[in-house]
N, C-alpha and C positions, 0 to 999 in steps of 0.2 A: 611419399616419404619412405626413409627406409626403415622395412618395417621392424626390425633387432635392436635397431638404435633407438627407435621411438620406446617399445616396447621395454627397453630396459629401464630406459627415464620410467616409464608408466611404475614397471616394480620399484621405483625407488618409492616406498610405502612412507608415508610422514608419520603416521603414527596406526596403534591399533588399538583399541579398544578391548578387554575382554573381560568378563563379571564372573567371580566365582565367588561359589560361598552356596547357604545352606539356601537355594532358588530352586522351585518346587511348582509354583502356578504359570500355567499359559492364560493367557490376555483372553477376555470375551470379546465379542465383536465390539460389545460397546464399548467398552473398555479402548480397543484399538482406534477405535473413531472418534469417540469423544472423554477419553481418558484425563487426557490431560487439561483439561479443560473445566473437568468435576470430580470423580472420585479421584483422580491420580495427579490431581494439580500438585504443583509444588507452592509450599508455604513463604508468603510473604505479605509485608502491609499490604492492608487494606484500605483504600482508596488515600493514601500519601498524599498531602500538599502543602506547598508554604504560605504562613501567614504574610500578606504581603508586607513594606515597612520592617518587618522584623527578620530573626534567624529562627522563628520558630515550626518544626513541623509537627503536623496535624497528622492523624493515621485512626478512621475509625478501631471501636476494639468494645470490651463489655467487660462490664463487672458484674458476676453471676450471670443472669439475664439482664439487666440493665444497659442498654445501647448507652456509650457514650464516646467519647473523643481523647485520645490519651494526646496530649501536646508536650513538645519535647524545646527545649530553646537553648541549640547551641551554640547562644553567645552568651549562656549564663553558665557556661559548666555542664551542660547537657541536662539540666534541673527537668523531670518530667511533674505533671499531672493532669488530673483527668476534668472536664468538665463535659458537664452532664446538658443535653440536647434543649431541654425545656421540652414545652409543648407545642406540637407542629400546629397550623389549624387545616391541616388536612389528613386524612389519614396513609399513614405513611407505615410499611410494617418493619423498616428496617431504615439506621442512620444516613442520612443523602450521602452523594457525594459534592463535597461545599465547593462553588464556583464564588470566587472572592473576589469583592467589587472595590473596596478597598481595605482598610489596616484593619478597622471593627464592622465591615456590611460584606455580607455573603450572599447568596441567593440558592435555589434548585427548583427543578423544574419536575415535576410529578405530572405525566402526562399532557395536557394544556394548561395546567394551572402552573401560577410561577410563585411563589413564596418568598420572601426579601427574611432576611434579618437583621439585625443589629447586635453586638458584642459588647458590654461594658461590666466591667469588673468579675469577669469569667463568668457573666450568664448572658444568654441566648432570649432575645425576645425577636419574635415570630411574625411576618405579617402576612395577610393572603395579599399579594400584589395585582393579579390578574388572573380572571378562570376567563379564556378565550374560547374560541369556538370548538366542535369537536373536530371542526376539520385541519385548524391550525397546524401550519408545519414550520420549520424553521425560524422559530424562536429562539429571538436574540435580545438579550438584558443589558442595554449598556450601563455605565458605571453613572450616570444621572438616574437610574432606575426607570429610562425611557425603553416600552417594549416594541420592536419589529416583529412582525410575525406574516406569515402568507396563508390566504386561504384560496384554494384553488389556483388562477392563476394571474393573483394579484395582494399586493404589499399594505400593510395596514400597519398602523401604530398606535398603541396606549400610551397616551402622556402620563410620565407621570403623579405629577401634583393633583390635575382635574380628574383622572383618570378619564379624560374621556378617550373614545374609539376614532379614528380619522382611516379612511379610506383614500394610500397617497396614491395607489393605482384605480384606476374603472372600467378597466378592459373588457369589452363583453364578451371581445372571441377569443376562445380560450385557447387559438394558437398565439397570443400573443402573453408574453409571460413574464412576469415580475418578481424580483428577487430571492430569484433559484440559481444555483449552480448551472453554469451554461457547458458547452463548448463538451458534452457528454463525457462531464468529470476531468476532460485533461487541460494537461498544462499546470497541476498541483493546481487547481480550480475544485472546491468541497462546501464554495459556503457562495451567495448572490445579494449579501443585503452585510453593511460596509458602515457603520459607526463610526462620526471621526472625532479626534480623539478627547474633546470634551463635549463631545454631544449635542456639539448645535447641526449637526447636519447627518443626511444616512444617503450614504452613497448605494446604489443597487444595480443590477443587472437585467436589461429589459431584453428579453429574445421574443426576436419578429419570426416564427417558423411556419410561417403562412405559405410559402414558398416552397418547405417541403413536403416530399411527397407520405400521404399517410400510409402506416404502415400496420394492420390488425393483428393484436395480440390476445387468442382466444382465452376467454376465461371461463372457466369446466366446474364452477363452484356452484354455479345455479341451472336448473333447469326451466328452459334450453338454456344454455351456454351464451357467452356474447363476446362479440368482439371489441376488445378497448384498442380503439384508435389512438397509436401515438404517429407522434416524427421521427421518423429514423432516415437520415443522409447518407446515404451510402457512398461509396469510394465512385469520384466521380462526377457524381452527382450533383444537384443545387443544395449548400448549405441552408443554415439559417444566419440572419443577421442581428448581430448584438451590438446595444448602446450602453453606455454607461451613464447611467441619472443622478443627478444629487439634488436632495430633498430638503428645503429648509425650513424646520422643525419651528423657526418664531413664526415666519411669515404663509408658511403653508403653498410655497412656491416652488416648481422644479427645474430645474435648467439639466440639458441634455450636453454631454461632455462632445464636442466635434472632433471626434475619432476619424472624421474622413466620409462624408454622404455618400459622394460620387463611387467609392468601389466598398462596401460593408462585407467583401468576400475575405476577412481577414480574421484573426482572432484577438480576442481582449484580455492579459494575464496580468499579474503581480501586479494589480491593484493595491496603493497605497496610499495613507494621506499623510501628507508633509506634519507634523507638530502643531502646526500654529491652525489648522484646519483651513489653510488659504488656498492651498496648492491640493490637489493631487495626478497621482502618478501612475501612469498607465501605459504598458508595454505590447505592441501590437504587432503581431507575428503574421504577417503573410500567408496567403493559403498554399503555397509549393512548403512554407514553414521552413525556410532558408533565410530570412531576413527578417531580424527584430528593431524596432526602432521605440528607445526608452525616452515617450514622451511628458510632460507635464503641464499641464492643464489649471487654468486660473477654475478655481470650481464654483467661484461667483457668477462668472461668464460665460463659462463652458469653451472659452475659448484656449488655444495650445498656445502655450509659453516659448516651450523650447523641445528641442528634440536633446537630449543630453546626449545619446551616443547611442551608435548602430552595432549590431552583430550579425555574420553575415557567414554559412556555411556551405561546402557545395556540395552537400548532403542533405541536412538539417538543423536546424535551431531549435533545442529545446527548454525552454524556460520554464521551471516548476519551484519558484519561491518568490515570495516579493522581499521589497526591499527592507532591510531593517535600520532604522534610525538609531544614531549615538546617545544612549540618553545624557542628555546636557549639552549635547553636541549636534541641533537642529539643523546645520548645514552639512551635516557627514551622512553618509550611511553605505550600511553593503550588501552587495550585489553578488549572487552568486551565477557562477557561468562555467560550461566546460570549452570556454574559447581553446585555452592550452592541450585540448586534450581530456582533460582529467573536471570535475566539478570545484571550484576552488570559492575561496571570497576577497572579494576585491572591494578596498575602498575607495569612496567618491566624496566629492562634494557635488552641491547641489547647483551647481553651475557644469555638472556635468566633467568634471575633471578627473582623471583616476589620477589618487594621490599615492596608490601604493595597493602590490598584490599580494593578500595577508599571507594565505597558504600556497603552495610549489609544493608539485612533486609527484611520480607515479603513482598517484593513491585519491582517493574519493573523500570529499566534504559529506557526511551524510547528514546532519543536521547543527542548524544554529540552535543554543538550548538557551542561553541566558546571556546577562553580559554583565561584568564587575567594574562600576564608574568606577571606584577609587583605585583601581588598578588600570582603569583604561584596558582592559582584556575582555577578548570572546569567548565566550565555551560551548564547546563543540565535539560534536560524534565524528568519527573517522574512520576511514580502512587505513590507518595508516601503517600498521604492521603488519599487516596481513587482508588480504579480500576475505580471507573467511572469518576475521575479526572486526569487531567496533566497538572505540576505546574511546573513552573520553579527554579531549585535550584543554588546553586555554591559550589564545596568542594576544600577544598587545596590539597595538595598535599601529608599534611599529615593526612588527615582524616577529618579535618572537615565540617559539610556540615550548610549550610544556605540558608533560605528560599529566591529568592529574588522579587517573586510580590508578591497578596497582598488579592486573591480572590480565591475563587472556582471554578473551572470551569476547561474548555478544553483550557491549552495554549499553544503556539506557539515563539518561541523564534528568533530573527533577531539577532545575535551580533554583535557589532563592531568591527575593524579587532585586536583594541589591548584590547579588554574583557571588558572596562571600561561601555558601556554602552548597553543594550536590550531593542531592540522592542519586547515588550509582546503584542501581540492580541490573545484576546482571548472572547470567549462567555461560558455559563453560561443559567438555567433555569432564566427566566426573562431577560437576560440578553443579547439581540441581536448580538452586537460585541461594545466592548469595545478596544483602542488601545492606550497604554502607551507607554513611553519611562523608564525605571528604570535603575539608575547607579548599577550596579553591585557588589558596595559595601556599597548600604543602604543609603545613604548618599542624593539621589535626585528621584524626581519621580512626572512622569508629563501624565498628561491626553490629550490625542493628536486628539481625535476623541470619540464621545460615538454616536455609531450609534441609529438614532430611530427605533421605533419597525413596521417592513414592513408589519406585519400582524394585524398590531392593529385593521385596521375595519371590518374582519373578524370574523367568526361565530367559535371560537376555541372550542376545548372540553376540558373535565376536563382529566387529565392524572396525574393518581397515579404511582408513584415509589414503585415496592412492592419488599418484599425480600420472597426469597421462600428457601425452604432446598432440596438440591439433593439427586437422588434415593440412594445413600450411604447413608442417614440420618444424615449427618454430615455436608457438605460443604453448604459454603451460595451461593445461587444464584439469581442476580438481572433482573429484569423485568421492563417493563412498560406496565401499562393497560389504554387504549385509551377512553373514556368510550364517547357515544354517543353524539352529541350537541341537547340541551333541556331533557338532560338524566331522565326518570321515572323510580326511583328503583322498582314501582311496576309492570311495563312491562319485558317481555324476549326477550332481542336482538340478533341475528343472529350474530355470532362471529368468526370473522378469529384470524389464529395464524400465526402469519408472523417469518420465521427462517433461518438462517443459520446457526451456532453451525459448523461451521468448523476451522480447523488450521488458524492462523495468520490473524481471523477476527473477531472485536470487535462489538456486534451493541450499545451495552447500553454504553453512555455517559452521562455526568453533561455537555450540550449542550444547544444553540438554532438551530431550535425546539425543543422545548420540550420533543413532541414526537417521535422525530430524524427522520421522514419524513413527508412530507408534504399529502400524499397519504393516510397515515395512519388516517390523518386529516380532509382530505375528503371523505373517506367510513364512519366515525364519524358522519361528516354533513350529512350523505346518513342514518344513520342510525344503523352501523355496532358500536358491541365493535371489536376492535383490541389489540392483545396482542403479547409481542413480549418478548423475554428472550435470555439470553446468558448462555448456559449448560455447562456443560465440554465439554472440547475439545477446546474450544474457548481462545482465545488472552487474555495475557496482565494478566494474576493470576498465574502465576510460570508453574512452569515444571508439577508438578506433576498434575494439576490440567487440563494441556493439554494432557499430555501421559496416562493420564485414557482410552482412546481411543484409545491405539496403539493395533496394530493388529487386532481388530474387527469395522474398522469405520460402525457408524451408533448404533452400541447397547447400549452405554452407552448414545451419544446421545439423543437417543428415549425414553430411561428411564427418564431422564433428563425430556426435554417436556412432557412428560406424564403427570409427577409429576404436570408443569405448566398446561394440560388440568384438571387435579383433583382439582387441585384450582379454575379453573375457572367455573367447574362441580359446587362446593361448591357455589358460585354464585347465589344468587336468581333470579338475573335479565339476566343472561346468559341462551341462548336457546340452550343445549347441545344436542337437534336433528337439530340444524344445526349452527354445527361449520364448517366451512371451514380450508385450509393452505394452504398457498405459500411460496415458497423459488425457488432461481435462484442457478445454478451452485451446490456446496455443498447444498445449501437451495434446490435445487433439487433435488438430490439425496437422501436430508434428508424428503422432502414432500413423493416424491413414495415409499420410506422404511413405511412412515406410514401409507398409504392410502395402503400396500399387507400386513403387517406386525402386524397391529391396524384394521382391516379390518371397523370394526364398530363404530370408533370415529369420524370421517370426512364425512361429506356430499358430499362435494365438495374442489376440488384443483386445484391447479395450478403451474405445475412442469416446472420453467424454465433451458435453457441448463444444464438437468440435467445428471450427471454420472449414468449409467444403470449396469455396469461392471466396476468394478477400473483394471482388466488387460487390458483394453483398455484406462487406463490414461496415463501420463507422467512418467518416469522410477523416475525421481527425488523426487519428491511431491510426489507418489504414495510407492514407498519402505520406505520415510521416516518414514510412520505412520502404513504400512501395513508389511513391510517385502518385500522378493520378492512373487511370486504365487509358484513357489518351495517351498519356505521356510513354506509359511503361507496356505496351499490349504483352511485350513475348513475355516479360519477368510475370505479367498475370496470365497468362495461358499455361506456362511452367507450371505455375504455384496453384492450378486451377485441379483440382479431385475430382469436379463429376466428371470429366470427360475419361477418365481415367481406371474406371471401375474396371474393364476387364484383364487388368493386370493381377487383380486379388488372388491370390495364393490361398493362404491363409485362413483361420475362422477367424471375423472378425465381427465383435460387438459395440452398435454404439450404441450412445444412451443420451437424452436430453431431453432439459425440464420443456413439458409444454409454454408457459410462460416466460420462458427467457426474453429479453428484451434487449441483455448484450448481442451474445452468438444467435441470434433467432433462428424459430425452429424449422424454416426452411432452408436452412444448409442441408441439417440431414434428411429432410424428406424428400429432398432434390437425386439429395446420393442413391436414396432408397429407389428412388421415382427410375433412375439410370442402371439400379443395379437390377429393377423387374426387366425393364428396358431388353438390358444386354443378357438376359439368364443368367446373371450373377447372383449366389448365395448371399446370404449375411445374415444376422445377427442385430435385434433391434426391442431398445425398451426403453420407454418414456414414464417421466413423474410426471403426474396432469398438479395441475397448479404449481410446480417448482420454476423458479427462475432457474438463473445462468449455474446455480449452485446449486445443488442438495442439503441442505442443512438440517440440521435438528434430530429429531431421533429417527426421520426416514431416512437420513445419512449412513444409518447403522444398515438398514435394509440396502442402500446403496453398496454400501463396501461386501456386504458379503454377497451380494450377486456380484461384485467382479469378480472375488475371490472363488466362488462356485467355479463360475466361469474357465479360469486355468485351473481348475483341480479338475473339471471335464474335459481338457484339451492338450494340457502339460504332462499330467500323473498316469 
């Protein structure tokens, strides 16, 4: 590209940021890590939700010490008061948060036990519904107060009138596994065990992974240590094979849904059950994951109906929602798809007809939130002014769409159970959290909370929003530059590029902070510029702008960030003999591509649980961007790091949890393995018991060994 022309687009700045006034403190570590989250959260209700049936919302809160419920009902005038909890019959040290079964029955779930209530004349009466086992996991209360639950690896249910206990799985080998999230989380797959929708039936998820090969993940908590055997499929490799079962709650019978015997190399998503609980509906994506076919299934017989209609990419297919029914409207529902390009939603009938595409246009669906019958309207989250915003909209039924908050910013949508009214919270540069209530059809809109700013006495830095143009010369891409506190354009600062640029992860927002981490905020206070960008490949700008990167991850990427260090080269005040990068996970795999690949751009890094090899990733998320290793050898010999260690320039540090079970911990002991190998240096520290993440207060001991890290190798 040329580099003047790009270069000047890039200083076209969209905006900047800068905090003055009487700011005095720098950030503690802890603080930087997990600030926002506890001492420096911003103020807003506390666990929000609507009564269902009504327009009333719920928002824990107290009077003196007294935990109770402040309810507010904005179809009476916004009329509040407070009703007080009762007595739980478990002990409980603080108000649940109430999961509502209907207009007057709630429930919560206090580690295996599940507690029911009842509501009548603004008091709370209490019941202990079920104390399950202590190994119970994925507990589900449907609205008959019949409990699902899984112990180990099989499905069990509390009835419950008799309370008694029923064992609908008996699997003895515990690679065979019942009603768990399969298909290792993707495909918007988070839940395995499937209530329909008046409770005579429970649809679940049965995984055969007998097939794959096991995989030892050491556990360093006891002495000796041991290895827990799981399944991990790598790219490539033999999956596992999933059925879909429904369980019939009178008869104690199971019928297995015929998704296809003869080839089970496929995947199972947007599981849904039709209204009437006759049907359900199930979308079955191919293992190349180029071809989806949305079929339906009699769920008495387990046999297929009909295929309502195919989607078919010659890339990829990716499906991550099910379908939503019309309420009132049992023959309708919508499907969302990025057919066009972009994520949209599109109406159907149940005969498989598209009767109409709701939303068009260069911008993203990000969530269906509720729906308004007497308006015949959706509501819904959007990029539709912006990638670095999400606004809340409404469209009808027949196409049209309306705005309904009121601001800029990132927001979040709570609706009522019959559409009339939204909690929007949302935040905003300058803008901490902000928390409304807006009727749905324009008509009312109330300010419920405006939190203050948690960092106000703080020493912030100036943070520019810049637009830069991608190594194609054509696409826009946005940034943020962090610039140092008490910043001298005539000094040269010591500058990290902090990334990730992977599938289905967004970092640049219209947010608070500003500069979307706190961390970033405090290398600032330390003296650091930080720069951070979202390339192709990345979340939330259509298809094409993500599938630039299919088949070679990491090259277009790289290009990408490039482009961002040549901007920041252009920099007078930027010290381009010591730029630093970090990235975790894909922000891993994307720092050691640059640090053997850019040999001489980076001083120093820092490579968390990073991918070293994608045929040692997950078969699902791995084939979707790469192909299989059959199909794609050179796009994975490119994208391959060990072989690659004697390029390393650079100091470079990795770090990863012993227990990881996403990125597993032989990526990088392979690298290390290559880098004794070849006489290459490096830089290595492991959490023993962390997964794929560091979290909790050893996250604080994480960040400041990176931070150490370039203040020994940058300053």
């Amino acid at each position: 590209m040329n580099y003047t022309k790009g270069f000047l687009l890039a200083a076209g700045l969209l905006a900047f940021s800068s905090f003055a006034g009487a700011q005095s403190k720098n950030y503690t570590m802890a603080e930087a890590t997990n600030g926002m989250a506890t001492t420096l959260a911003t103020k807003g209700l506390k666990s929000p939700c609507w009564q269902p049936g009504t327009s009333k919302l719920w928002e824990a809160s107290k009077s003196g010490n007294t935990d109770l419920w402040k309810v507010t009902d904005f179809g009476n005038g916004g009329r509040s008061e407070n009703i007080t909890p009762g007595t739980f019959p478990v002990k409980n040290t603080s108000i649940p948060s109430l999961r509502w079964l209907d207009e007057n029955s709630a429930y919560f779930i206090s580690g295996t036990t599940v507690v029911t209530g009842s509501l009548a004349d603004g008091k709370w009466k209490w019941t202990l519904a079920a104390e399950l086992a202590s190994d119970a996991e994925n507990i589900t209360v449907d609205k008959s107060l019949n409990i699902a639950y899984t112990t180990r690896n099989n499905l069990n249910l509390q009835e419950h009138l008799s309370r008694r206990k029923v064992a609908i799985t008996k699997d003895m080998d515990v690679n065979i596994v019942n009603g768990k999230a399969v298909h290792r989380d993707e495909f918007g797959i988070d839940r395995g065990i499937f209530f329909s929708p008046k409770g005579n039936y429970i649809a679940y998820y049965r995984m055969d992974q007998r097939m794959v090969k096991d995989y030892p993940v050491v556990k360093w908590s006891t002495t000796p240590c041991y290895a827990d055997i799981i399944k991990y499929p790598m790219a490539g490799g033999t999956s596992h094979e999933v059925t879909l079962c429904v369980y019939n709650i009178a008869t104690g019978k199971t019928v297995v849904m015929n998704t296809g015997d003869k080839n089970r190399d496929h995947y199972l998503t947007a599981v849904t059950w039709s209204p009437d609980e006759h049907d359900i509906y199930i979308a079955i994506l191919n293992r190349d994951q180029n071809h989806l076919w949305l079929n339906r299934y009699d769920a008495g017989t387990g046999e297929k109906e009909a295929t309502l209609f195919e989607e078919a990419n010659s890339k990829y297919v990716h499906p991550t929602h099910n379908l939503f029914f019309i309420p009132g409207q049992s023959d309708k529902f919508i499907w969302q798809s990025e057919r066009d390009g972009y994520n949209h939603m599109y109406l159907y009938n149940t005969q498989g007809r598209l009767l109409r595409q709701l939303t068009k246009g260069a911008w993203v669906v990000n969530d269906l939130a509720g729906y308004n019958k007497e308006e015949q309207s959706v509501i819904f989250t959007a990029s539709k002014e912006s990638p670095l915003d999400k606004n809340i909209y409404s469209v009808t039924l027949d196409g049209t769409i309306s705005r309904i908050d009121k601001a800029a910013g990132m927001h979040s949508a709570l609706v009522s159970s019959d559409g009339d009214y939204v909690l929007d919270v949302y935040s905003a540069a300058g803008v901490p959290k902000n928390t409304f209530v807006h009727a749905t059809d324009g008509s009312f809109s109330k300010e419920l909370m405006h939190s203050p700013n948690p960092l106000a006495e703080y020493n912030r830095p100036e943070i520019k929003n810049v637009t830069l143009t991608a190594a194609d010369g054509q696409t826009k891409l946005y940034g943020k530059l962090i610039l140092p506190v008490n910043f001298d354009k005539t000094k040269k600062y010591p500058t990290i590029v902090y990334l990730y640029n992977g599938p289905n992860v967004q970092l640049l927002h219209n947010s608070f902070p500003e500069s979307g981490n706190l961390w970033y905020e405090y290398m600032a206070q330390h003296g650091y510029i930080v720069f951070t960008m979202d390339g192709r490949g990345s979340w939330n700008r259509g298809l094409k702008f993500e599938q630039a990167t299919f088949r070679h991850l990491g090259d277009v990427e790289m290009a990408d960030q490039m482009e961002g260090v040549k901007y920041l080269k252009s920099l007078p005040y930027v010290d381009s003999k010591n730029m630093g990068v970090h990235g975790w996970s894909f922000g891993g795999f994307m720092t050691t591509s640059l640090m053997l690949k850019y040999p001489n751009v980076f001083k120093a890094a820092v490579a968390g649980g990073p991918v070293m090899d994608w045929k040692m990733y997950e078969v699902m998320y791995t084939e979707r961007y790469m192909d299989s290793p059959q199909d794609n050898p050179k796009g994975y010999e490119n994208a391959n790091l060990l072989d690659k260690v004697k390029n390393l320039k650079g100091k470079l540090l990795l770090i990863h949890g012993t227990s990881d079970d996403v990125v597993v911990w032989q990526h990088s002991l392979n690298f290390i393995k290559n880098c004794v190998d070849e006489g290459v240096q490096v830089d290595y520290f492991v959490y023993p018991g962390h997964e794929h993440n560091v979290r909790g207060k050893d996250r604080v001991h994480l960040m400041q060994k990176i931070s150490d890290y370039f203040d020994a190798h940058l300053k």
